[in-house]
C-alpha positions as a Markdown table, in Angstrom:
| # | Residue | x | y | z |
|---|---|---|---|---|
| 1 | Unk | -9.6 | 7.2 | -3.7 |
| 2 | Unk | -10.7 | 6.0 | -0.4 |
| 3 | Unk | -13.2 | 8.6 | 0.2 |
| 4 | Unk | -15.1 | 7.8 | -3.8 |
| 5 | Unk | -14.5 | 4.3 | -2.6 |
| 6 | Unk | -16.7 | 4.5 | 0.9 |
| 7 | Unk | -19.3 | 6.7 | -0.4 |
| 8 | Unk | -19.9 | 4.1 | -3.3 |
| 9 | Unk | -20.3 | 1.4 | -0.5 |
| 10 | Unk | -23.1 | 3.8 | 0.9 |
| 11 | Unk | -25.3 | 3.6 | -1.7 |
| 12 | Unk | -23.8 | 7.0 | -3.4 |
| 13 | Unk | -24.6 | 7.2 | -7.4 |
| 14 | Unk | -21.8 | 6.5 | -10.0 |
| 15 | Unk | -20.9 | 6.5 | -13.3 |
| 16 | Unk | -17.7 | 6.5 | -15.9 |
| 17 | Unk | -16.4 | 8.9 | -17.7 |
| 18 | Unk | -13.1 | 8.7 | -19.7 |
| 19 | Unk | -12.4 | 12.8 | -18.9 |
| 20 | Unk | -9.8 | 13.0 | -15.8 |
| 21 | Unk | -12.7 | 14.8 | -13.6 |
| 22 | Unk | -9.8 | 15.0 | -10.6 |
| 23 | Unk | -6.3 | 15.4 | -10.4 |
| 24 | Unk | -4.1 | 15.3 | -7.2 |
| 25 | Unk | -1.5 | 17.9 | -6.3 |
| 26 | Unk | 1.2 | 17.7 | -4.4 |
| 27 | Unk | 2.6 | 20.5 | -2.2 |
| 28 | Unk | 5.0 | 21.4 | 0.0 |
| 29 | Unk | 2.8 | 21.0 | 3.9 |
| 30 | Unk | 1.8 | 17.5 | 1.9 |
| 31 | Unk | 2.3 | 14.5 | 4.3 |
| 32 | Unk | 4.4 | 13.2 | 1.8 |
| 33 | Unk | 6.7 | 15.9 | 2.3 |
| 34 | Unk | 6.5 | 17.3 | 5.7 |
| 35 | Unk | 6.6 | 13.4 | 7.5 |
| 36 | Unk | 9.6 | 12.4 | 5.9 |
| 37 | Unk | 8.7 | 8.7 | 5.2 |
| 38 | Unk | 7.3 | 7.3 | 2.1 |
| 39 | Unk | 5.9 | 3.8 | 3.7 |
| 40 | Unk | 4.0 | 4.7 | 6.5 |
| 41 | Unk | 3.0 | 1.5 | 8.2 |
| 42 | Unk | -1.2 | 2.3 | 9.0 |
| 43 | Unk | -1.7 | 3.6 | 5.7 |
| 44 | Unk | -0.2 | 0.7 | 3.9 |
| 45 | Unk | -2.0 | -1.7 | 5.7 |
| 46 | Unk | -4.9 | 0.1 | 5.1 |
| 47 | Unk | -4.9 | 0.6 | 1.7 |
| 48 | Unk | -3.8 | -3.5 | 1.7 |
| 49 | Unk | -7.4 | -4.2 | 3.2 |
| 50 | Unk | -9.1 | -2.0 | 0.8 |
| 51 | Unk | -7.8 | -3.4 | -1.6 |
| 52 | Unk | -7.9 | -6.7 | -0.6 |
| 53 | Unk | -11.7 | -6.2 | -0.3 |
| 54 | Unk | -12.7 | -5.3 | -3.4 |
| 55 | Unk | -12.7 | -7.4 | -6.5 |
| 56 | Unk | -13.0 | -5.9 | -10.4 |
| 57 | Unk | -13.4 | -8.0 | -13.8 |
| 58 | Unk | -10.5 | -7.4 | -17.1 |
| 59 | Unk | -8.1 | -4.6 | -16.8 |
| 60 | Unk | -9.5 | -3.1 | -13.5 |
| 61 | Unk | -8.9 | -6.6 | -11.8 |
| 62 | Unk | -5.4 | -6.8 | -13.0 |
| 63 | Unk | -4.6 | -2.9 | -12.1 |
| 64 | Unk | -5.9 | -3.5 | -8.7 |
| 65 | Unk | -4.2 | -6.5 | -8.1 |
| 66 | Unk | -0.7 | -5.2 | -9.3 |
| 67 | Unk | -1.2 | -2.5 | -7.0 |
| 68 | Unk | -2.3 | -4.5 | -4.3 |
| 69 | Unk | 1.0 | -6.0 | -4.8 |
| 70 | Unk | 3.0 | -3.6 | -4.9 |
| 71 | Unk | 1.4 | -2.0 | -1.8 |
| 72 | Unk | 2.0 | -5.6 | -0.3 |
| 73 | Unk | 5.7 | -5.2 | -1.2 |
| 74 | Unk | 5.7 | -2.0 | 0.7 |
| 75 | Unk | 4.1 | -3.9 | 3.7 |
| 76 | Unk | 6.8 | -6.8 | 3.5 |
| 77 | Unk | 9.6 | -4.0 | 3.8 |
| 78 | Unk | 7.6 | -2.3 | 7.1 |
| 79 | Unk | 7.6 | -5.6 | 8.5 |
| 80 | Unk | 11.2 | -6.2 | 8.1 |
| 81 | Unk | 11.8 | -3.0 | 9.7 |
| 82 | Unk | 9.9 | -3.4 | 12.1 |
| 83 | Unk | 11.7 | -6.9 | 13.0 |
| 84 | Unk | 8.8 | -9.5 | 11.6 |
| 85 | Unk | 10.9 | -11.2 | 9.1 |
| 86 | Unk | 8.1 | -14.3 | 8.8 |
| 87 | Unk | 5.3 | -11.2 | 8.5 |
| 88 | Unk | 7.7 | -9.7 | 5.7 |
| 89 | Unk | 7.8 | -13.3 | 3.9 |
| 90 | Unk | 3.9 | -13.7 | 4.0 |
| 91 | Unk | 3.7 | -10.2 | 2.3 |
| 92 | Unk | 6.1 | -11.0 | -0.1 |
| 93 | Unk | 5.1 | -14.4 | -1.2 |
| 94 | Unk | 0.9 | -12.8 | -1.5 |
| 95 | Unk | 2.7 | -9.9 | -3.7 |
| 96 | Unk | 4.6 | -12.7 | -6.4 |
| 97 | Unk | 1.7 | -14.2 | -6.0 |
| 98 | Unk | -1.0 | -12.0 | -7.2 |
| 99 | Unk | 1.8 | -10.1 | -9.7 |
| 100 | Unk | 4.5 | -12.6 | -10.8 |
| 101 | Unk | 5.6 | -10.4 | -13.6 |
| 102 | Unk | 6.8 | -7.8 | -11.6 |
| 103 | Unk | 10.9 | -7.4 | -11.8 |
| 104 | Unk | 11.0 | -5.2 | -8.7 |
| 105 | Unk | 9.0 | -7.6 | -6.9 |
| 106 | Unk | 11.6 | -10.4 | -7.8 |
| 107 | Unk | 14.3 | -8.4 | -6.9 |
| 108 | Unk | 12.7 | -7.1 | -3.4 |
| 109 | Unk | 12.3 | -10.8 | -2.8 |
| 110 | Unk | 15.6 | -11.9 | -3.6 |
| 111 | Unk | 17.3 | -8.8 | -1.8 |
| 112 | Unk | 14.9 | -10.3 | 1.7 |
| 113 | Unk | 16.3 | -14.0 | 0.9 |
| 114 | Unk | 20.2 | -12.8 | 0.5 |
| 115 | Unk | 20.3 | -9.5 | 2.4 |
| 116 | Unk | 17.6 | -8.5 | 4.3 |
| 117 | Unk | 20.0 | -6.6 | 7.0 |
| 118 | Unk | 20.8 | -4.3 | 4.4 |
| 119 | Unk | 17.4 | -4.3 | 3.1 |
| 120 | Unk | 16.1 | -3.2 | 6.8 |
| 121 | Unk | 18.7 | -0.7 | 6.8 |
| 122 | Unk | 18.1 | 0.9 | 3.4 |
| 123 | Unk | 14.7 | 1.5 | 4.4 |
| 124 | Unk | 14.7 | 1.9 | 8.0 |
| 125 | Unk | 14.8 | 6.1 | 7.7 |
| 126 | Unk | 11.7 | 5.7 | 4.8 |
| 127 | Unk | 9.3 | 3.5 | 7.2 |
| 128 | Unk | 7.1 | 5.6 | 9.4 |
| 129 | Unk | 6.2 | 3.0 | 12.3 |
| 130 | Unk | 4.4 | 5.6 | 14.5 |
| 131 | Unk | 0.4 | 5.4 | 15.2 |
| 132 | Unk | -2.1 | 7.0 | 13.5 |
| 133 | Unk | -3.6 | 10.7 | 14.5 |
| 134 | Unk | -7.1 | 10.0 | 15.8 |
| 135 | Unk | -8.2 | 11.9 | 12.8 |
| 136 | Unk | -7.0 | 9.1 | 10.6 |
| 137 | Unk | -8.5 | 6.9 | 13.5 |
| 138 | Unk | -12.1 | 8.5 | 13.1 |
| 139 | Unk | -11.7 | 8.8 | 9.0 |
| 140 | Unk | -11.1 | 4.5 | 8.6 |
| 141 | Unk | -14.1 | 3.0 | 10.3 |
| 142 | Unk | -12.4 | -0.7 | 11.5 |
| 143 | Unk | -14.6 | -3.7 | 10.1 |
C-alpha cells in the first residue's frame, strides 16, 4: 500500500483495474507473527499520516476515512498504554468523528470513559512501544 502510494506521488503511471492484480500473504517469519504485537506504535502513526494526507471522492473517501478511523482507534489505545490519556481522547474523539457509525468505535470510547485501567491492561501485551529499525527509518521519508 504504502510503497504504490509513494511511487504514485513520484510521478509513477496508474490506472484501475477491477482484477485483484496483488494479494498479500501471510507467514510464519511475518512481523505480525514473529513481534508479537498487533498495534505497533510507529507504524500506526504512520499509516495515521498517510492517511490523513490523502483525500478521495464517493466510496474511496468513505473507505479511507473509516479506516483512518479505525487506525486512529488503534492510536488512542497506544496512547493509553503508553500513559497519554488526553493523546488517547484526541484520537478517539478524530476517530467518532470522521466514522460515527462505527459500534466498536463507541464501545472503545465508552470502555476509555468508564474503564480505561482495564482497557490499558487488556492491551498493554498487544502494543509494541519500541522504536523503529533504521530500515523502517530510511523506508518513511519524514515530511
Amino acid at each position: 500500500f504504502n510503497v504504490f502510494l509513494r511511487a504514485l506521488e513520484e510521478g509513477a503511471g496508474a490506472w484501475y483495474t477491477p482484477e485483484p492484480l496483488l494479494q498479500y500473504r501471510w507467514h510464519a517469519q511475518s512481523m505480525r507473527h514473529t513481534d508479537g504485537a498487533t498495534l505497533t506504535g510507529y507504524m500506526v502513526r504512520d499509516l495515521v499520516k498517510l492517511l490523513d494526507r490523502r483525500r478521495f471522492r464517493g466510496r474511496h473517501e468513505q473507505l479511507r476515512r473509516r479506516l483512518l478511523a479505525y487506525n486512529l482507534r488503534n492510536l488512542a489505545l497506544i496512547s493509553l498504554v503508553e500513559g497519554d490519556r488526553s493523546g488517547a481522547w484526541c484520537a478517539m474523539r478524530r476517530a467518532l468523528a470522521l466514522h460515527p457509525q462505527g459500534p466498536s468505535l463507541w464501545r472503545s470510547a465508552l470502555q476509555l470513559a468508564l474503564q480505561p485501567g482495564a482497557l490499558r491492561t487488556r492491551y498493554a501485551d498487544r502494543v509494541n512501544l519500541s522504536p523503529p529499525s533504521p530500515s523502517w527509518q530510511l523506508a518513511v521519508p519524514r515530511a
